[in-house]
Backbone as JSON, one array per atom type, in Angstrom:
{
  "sequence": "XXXXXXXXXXXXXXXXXXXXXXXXXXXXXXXXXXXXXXXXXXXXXXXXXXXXXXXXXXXXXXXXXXXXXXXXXXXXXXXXXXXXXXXXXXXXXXXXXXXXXXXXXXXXXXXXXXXXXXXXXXXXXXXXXXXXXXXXXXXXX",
  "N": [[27.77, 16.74, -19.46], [29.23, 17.47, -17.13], [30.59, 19.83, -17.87], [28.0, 21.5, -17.6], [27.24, 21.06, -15.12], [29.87, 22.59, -14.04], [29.36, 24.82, -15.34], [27.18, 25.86, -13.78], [27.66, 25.61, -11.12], [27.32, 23.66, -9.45], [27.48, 21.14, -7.34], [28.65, 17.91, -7.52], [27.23, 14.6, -6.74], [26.76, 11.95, -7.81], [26.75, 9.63, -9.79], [24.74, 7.5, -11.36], [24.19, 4.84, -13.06], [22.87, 2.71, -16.36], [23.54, 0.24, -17.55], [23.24, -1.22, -20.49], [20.61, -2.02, -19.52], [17.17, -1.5, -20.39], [15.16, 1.1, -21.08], [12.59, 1.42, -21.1], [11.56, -0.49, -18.67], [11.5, 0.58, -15.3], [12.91, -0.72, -13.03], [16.09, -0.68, -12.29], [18.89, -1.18, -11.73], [20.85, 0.7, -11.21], [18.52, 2.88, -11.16], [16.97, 2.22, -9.37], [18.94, 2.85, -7.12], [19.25, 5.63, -7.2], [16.74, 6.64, -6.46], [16.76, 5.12, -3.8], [18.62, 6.79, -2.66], [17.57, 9.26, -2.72], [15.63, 9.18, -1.17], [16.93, 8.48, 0.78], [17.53, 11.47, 1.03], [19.87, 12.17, 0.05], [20.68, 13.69, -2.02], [19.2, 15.83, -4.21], [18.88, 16.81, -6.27], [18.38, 16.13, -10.07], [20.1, 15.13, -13.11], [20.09, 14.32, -16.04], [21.13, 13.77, -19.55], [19.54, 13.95, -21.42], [15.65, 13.77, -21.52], [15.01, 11.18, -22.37], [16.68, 9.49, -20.67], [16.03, 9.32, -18.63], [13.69, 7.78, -18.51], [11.57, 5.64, -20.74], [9.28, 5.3, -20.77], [6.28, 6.8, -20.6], [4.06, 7.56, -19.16], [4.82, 6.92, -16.62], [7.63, 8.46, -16.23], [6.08, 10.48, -16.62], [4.89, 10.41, -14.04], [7.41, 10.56, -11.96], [8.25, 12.97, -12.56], [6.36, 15.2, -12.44], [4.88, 14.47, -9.67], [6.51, 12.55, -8.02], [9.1, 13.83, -7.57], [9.11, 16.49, -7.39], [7.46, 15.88, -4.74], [9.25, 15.1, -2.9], [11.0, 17.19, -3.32], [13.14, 17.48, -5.43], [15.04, 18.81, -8.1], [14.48, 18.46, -11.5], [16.43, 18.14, -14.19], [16.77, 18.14, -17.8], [19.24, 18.03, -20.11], [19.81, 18.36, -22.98], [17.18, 18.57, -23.65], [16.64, 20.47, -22.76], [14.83, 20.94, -20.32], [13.87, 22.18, -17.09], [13.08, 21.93, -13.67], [12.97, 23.85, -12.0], [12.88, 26.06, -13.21], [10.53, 28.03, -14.69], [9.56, 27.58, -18.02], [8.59, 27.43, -21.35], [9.24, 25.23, -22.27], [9.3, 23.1, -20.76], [6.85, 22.89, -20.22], [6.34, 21.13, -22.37], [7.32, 18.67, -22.09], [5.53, 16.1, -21.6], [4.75, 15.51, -24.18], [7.59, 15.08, -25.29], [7.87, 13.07, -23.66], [6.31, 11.31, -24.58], [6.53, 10.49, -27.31], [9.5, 9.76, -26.82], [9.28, 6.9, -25.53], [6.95, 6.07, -27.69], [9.3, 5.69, -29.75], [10.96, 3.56, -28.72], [8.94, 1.54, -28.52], [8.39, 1.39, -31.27], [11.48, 0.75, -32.24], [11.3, -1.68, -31.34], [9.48, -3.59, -32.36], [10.23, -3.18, -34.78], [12.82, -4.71, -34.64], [11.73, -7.47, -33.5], [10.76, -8.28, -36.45], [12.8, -8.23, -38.03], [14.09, -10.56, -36.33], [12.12, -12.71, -36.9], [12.14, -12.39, -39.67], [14.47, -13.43, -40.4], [14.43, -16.0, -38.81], [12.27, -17.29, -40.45], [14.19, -17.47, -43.09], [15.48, -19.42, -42.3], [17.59, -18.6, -41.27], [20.57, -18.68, -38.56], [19.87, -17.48, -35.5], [21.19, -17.64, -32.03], [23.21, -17.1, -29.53], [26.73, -17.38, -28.89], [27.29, -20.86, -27.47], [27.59, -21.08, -23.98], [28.42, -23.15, -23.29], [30.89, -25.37, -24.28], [31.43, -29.03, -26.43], [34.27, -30.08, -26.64], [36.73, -31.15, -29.4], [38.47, -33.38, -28.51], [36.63, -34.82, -26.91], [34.89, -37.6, -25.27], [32.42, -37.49, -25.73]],
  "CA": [[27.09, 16.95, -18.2], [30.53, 17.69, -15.97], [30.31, 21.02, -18.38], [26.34, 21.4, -17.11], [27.63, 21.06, -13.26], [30.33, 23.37, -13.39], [28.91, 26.02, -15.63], [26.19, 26.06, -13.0], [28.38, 26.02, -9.71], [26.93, 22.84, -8.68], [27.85, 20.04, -6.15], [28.31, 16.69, -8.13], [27.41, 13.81, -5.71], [27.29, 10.33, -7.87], [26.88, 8.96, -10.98], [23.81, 6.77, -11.45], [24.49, 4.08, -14.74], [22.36, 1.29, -15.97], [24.06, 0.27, -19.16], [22.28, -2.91, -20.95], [19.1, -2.4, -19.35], [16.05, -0.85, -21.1], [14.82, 2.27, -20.4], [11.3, 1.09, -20.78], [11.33, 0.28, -16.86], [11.74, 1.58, -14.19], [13.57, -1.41, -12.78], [16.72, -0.66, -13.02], [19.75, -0.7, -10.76], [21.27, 2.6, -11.16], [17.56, 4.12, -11.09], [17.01, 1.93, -7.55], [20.09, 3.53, -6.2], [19.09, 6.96, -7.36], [15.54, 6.69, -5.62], [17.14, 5.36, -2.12], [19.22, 7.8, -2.13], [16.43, 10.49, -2.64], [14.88, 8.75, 0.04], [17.63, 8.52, 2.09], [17.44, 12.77, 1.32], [21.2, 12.04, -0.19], [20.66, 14.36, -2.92], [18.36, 17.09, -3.94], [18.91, 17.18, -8.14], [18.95, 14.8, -10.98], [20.43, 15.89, -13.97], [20.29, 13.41, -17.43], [21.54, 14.23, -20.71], [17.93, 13.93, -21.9], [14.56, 12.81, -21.2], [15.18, 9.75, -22.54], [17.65, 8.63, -19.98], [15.34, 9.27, -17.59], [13.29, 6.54, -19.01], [10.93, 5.7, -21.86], [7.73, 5.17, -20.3], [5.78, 8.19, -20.67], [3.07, 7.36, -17.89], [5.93, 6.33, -15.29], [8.0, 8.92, -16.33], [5.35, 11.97, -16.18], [4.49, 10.14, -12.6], [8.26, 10.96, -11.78], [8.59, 14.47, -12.98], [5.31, 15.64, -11.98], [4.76, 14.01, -8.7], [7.65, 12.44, -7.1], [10.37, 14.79, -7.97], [8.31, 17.8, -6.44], [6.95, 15.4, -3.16], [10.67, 15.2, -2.24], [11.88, 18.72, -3.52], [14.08, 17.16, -6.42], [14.81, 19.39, -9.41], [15.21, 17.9, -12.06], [17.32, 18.5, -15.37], [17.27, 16.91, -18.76], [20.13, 19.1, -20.5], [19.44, 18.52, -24.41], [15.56, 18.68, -23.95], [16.41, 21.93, -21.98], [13.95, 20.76, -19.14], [14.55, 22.48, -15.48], [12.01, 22.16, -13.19], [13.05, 24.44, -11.32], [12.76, 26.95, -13.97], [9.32, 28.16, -15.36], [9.91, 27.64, -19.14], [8.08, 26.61, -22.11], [10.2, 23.54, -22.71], [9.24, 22.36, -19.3], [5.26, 22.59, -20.76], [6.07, 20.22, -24.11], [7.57, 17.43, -21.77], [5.08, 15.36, -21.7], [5.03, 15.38, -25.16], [8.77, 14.43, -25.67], [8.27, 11.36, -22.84], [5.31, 9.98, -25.0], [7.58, 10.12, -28.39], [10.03, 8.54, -26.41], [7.9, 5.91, -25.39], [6.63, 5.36, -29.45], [10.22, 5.42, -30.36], [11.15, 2.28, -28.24], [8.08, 0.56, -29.37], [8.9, 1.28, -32.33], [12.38, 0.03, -32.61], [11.38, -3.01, -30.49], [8.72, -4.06, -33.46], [11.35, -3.17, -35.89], [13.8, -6.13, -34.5], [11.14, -8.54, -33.5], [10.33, -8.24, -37.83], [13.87, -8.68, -38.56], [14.5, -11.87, -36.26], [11.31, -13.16, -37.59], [11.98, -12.66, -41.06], [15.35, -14.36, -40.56], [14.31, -17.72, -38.48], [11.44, -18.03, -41.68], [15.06, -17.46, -43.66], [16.53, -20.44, -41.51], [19.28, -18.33, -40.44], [20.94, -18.71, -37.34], [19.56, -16.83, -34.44], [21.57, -17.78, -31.21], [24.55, -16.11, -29.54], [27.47, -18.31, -28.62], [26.98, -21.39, -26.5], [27.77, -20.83, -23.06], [29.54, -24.29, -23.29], [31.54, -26.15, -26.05], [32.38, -30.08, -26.25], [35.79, -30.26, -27.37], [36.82, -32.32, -30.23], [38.83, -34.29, -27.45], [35.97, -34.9, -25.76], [34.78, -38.63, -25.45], [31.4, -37.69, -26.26]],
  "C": [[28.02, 17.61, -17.19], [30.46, 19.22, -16.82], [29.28, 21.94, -17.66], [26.69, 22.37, -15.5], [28.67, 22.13, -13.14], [29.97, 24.57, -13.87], [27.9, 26.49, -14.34], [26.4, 26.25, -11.25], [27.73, 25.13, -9.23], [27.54, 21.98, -8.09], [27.81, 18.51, -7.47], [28.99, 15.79, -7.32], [27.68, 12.35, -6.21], [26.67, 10.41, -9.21], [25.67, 7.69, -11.21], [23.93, 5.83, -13.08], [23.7, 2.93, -14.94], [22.57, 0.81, -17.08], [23.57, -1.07, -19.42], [21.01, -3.18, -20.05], [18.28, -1.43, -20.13], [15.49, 0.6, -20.68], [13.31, 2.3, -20.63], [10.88, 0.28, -19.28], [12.36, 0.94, -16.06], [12.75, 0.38, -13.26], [15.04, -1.86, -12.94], [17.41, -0.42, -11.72], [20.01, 0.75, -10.22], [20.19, 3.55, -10.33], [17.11, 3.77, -9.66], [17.72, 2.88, -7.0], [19.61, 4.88, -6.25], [17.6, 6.92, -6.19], [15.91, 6.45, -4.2], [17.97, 6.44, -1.77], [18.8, 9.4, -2.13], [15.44, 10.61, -1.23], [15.36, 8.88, 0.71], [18.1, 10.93, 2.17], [19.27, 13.38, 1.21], [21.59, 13.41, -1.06], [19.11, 15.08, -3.22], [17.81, 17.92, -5.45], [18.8, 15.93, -8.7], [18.84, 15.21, -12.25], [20.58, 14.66, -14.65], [20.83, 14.1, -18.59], [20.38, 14.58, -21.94], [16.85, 13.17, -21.3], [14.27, 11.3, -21.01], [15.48, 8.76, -21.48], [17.09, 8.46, -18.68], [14.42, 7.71, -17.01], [12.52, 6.81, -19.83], [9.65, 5.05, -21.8], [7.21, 6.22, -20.04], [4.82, 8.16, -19.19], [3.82, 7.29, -16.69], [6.54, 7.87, -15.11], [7.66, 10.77, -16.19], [5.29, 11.85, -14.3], [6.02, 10.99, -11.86], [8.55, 12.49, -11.37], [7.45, 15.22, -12.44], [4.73, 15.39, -10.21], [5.93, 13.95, -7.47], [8.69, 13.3, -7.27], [9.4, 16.19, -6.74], [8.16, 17.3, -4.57], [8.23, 15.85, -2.43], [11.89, 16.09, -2.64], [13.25, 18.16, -4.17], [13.64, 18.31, -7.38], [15.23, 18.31, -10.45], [15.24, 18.41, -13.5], [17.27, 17.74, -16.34], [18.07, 18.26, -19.63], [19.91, 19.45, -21.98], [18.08, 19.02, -24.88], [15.63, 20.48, -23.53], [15.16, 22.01, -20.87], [14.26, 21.3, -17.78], [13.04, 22.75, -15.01], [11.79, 22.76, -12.08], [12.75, 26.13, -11.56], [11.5, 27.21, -14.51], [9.75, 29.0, -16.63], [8.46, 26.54, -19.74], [8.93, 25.19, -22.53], [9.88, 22.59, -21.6], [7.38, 21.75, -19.78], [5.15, 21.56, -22.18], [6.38, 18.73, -23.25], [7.23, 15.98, -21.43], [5.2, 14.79, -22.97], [6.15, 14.44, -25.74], [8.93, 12.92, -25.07], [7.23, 10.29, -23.74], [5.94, 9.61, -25.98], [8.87, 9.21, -27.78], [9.65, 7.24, -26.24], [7.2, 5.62, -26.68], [8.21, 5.05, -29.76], [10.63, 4.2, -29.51], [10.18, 1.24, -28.04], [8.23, -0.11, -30.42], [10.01, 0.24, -33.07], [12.04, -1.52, -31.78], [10.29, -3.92, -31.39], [9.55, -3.73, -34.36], [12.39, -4.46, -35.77], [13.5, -7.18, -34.52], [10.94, -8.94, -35.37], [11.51, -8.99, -37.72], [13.91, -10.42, -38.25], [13.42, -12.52, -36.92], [11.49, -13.45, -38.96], [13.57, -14.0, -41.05], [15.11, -16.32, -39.83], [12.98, -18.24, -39.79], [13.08, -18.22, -43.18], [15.85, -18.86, -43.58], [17.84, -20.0, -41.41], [19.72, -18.66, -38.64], [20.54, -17.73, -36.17], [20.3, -16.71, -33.05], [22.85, -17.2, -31.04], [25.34, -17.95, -29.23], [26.91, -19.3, -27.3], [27.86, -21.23, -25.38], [28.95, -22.19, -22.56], [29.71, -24.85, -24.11], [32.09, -27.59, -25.55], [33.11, -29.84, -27.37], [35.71, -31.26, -28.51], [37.33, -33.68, -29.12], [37.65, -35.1, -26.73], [35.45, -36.67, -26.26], [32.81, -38.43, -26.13], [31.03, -37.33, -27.34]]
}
């Protein structure tokens, strides 16, 4: 992306991250911060690495790109998809497309895991992460 920005002679203002949350909402730190600060008229772009990262709700995510992005004269960029919506391109006309496949593919894998743990608690394997607290052998109880 730092490639993206300087091939392009652009301004790079902040860094938006929401690492261990879902990209099926919209509820999301990072993507808060990015929106007040659209609001607050901070910034003026928003450049991802793909669609994806945008998020993976196709309905939300068209709302975004189609709507709000335009209301408040955002361009916006997904770099792999080759999306600019600033640009009148065919790649810009499939993107609905790519947000609804997004949106099956994290269905997808999210019925792919629920199987797994399933098949394993009918397995009687262990399911749980570490307990958050341990009695000691010491311990009187």
């Amino acid at each position: 992306m730092q490639r993206y920005i300087k091939e392009n002679n652009l301004t790079f203002i902040k860094e938006y991250v929401d690492d261990g949350v879902s990209g099926t909402t919209f509820n999301r730190p990072g993507f808060n911060e990015l929106l007040q600060d659209i609001e607050n008229k901070s910034i003026n772009m928003v450049i991802t690495k793909d669609l994806s990262r945008l998020g993976r709700d196709y309905i939300k995510t068209g709302e975004y790109i189609e709507n709000y992005f335009p209301e408040n004269n955002i361009r916006y960029v997904a770099i792999t998809d080759g999306i600019d919506t600033y640009i009148n391109s065919t790649n810009n006309d499939i993107t609905p497309f790519k947000a609804i496949m997004n949106d099956m593919y994290a269905k997808d894998i999210s019925k792919k895991i629920r199987s797994v743990y399933k098949e394993k608690q009918k397995q009687g394997e262990y399911l749980c992460s570490t307990p958050a607290y341990r009695i000691s052998k010491a311990s009187k109880y």
